[in-house]
VEXBA-473647 format. One record per residue: residue number from 1; residue in three letters; x, y, z of N, C-alpha, C in turn. Coordinates in Angstrom, 1 decimal, m for minus. Each point is the difference from the previous one (the first is absolute). Layout:
N
SITE;NUM;ALA;X;Y;Z;X;Y;Z;X;Y;Z
...
END
This chain:
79
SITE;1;UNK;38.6;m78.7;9.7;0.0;0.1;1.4;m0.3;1.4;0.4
SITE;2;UNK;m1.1;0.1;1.0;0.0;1.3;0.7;0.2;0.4;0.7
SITE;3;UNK;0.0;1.3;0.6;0.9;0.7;1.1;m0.9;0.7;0.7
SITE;4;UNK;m0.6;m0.4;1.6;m0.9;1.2;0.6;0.9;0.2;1.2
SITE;5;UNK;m0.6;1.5;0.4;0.5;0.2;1.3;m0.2;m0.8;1.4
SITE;6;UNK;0.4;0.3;1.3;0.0;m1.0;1.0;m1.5;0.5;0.5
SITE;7;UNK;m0.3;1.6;0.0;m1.1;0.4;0.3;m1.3;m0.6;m0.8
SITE;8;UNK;0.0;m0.2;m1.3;m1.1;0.0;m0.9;0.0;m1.7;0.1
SITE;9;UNK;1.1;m0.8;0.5;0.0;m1.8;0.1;m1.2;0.0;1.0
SITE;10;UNK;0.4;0.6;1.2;m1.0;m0.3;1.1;m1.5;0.3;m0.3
SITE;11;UNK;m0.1;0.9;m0.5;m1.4;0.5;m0.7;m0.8;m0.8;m0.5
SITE;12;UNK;1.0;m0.4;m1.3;m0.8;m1.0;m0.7;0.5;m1.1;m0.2
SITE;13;UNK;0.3;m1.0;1.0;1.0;m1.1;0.2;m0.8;m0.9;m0.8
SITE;14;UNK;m1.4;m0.1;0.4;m1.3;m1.0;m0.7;0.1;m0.1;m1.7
SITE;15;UNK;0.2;1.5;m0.2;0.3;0.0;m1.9;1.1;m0.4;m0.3
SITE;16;UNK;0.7;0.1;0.5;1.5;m0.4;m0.2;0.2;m1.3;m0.1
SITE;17;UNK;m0.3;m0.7;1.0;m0.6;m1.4;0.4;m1.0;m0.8;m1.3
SITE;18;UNK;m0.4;0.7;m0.5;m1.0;m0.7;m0.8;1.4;0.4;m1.9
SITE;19;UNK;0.6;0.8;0.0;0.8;0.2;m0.9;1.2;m1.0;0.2
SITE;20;UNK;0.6;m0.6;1.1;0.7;m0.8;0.5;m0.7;m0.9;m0.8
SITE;21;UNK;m1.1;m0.6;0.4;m1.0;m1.4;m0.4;0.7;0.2;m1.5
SITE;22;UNK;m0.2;0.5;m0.7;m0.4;0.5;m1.2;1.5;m0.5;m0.7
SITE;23;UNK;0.9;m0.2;0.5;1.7;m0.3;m0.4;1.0;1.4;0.1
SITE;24;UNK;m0.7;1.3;0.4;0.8;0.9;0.0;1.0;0.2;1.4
SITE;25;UNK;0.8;1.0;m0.4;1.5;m0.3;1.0;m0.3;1.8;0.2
SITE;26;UNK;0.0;0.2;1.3;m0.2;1.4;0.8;1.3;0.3;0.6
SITE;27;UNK;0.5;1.2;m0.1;1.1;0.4;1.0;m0.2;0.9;0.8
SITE;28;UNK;m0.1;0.1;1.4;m0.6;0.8;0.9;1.4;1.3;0.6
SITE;29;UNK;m0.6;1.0;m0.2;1.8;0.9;0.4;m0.8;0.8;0.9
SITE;30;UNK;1.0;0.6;0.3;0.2;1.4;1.4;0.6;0.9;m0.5
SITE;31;UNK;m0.3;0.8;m0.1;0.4;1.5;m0.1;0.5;m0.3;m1.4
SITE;32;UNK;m0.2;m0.8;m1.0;0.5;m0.6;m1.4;1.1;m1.1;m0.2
SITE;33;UNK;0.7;m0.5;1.5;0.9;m1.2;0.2;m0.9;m1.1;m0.3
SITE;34;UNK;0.4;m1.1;m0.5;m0.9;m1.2;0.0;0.4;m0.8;1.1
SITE;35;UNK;m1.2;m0.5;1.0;0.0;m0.4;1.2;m0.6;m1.1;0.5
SITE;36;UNK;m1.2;m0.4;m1.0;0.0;m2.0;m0.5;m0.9;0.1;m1.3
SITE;37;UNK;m0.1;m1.2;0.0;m0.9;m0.7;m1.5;m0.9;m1.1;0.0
SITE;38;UNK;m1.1;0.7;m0.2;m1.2;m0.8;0.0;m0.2;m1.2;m1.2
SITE;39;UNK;m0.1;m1.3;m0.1;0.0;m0.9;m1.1;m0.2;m1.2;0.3
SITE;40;UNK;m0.6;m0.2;m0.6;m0.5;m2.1;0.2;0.4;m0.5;0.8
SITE;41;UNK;m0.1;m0.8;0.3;1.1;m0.9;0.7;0.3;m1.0;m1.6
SITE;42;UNK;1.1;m0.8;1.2;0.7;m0.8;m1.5;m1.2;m1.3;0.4
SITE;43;UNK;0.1;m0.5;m1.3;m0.5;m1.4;m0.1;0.2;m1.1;1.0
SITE;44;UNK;m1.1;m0.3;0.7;0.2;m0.6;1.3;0.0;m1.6;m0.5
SITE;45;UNK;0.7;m0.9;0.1;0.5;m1.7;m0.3;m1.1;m0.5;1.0
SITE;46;UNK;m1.3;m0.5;m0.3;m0.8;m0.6;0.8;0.4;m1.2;0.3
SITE;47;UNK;m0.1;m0.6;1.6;0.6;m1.8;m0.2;m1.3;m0.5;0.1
SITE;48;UNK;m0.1;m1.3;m0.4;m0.9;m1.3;0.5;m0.4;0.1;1.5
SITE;49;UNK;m0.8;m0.1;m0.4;m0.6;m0.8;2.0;0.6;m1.0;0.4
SITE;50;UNK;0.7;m1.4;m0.6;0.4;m0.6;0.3;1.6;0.3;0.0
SITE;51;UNK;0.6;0.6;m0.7;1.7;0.8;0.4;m0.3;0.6;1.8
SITE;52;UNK;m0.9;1.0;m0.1;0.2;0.8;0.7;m0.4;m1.0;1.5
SITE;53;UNK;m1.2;m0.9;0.0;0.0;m0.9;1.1;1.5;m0.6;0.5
SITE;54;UNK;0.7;m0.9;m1.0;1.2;m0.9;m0.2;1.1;0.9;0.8
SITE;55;UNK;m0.1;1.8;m0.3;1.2;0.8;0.5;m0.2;0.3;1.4
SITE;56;UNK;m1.0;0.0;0.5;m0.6;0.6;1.1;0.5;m1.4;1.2
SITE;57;UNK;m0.3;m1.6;m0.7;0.3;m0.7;0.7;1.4;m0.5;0.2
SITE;58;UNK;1.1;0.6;m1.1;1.0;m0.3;m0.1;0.8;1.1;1.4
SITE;59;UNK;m0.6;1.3;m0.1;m0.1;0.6;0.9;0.2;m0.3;1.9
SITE;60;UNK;m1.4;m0.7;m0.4;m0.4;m0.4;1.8;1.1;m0.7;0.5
SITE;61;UNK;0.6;m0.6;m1.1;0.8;m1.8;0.7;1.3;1.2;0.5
SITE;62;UNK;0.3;m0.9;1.2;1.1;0.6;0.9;m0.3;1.6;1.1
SITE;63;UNK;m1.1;0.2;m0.6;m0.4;1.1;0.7;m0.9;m0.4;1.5
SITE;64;UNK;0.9;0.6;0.8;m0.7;0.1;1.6;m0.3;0.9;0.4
SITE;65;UNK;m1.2;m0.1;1.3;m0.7;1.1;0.5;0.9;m0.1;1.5
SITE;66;UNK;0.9;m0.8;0.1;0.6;m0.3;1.6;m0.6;m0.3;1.2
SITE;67;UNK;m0.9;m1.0;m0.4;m1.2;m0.6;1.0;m0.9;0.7;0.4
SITE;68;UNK;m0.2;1.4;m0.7;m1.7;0.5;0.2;m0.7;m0.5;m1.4
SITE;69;UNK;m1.1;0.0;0.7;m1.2;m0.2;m0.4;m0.6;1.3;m1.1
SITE;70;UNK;m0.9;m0.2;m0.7;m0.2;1.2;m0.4;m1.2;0.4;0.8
SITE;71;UNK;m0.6;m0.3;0.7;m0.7;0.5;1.3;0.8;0.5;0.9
SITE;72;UNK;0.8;m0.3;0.5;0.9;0.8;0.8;0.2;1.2;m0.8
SITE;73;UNK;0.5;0.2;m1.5;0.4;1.1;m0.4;m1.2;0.8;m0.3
SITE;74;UNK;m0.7;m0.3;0.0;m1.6;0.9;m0.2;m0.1;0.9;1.4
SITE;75;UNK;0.1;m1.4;1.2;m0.1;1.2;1.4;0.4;0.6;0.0
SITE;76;UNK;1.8;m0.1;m0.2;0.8;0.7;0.1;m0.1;1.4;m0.7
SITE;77;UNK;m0.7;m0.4;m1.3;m0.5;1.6;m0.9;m0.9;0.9;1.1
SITE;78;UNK;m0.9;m0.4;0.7;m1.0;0.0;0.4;0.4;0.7;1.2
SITE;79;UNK;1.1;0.4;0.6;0.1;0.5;1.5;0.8;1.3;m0.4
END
């Protein structure tokens, strides 16, 4: 794991960024405090298209808009 300053992060965020890619773990400090950490994200659980349709509708049921329309709520964006 590396350690750059908060001045020299902003500089070269792009290199950093591509060392990130890379599996490495960055620790960004101030005045030499460590103050965050740059790193992968974690492994993201992709769902199905069909899970994620089935959730979305499980969702809708019982949900009301209280007798507007979604044309009404458009205008209403709209003014």
């Amino acid at each position: 794991m590396g350690s750059v300053g908060a001045y020299e992060a902003k500089t070269h965020l792009s290199k950093l960024i591509e060392r990130v890619m890379k599996g490495e773990r960055i620790t960004i400090t101030k005045h030499g405090v460590p103050v965050a950490v740059l790193q992968p994200p974690d492994k993201i659980h992709a769902l199905d298209t069909k899970t994620v349709v089935a959730q979305l509708r499980a969702f809708r049921e019982g949900q009301s808009l209280g007798g507007l329309s979604l044309r009404d709520m458009i205008e209403e964006g709209r003014r």
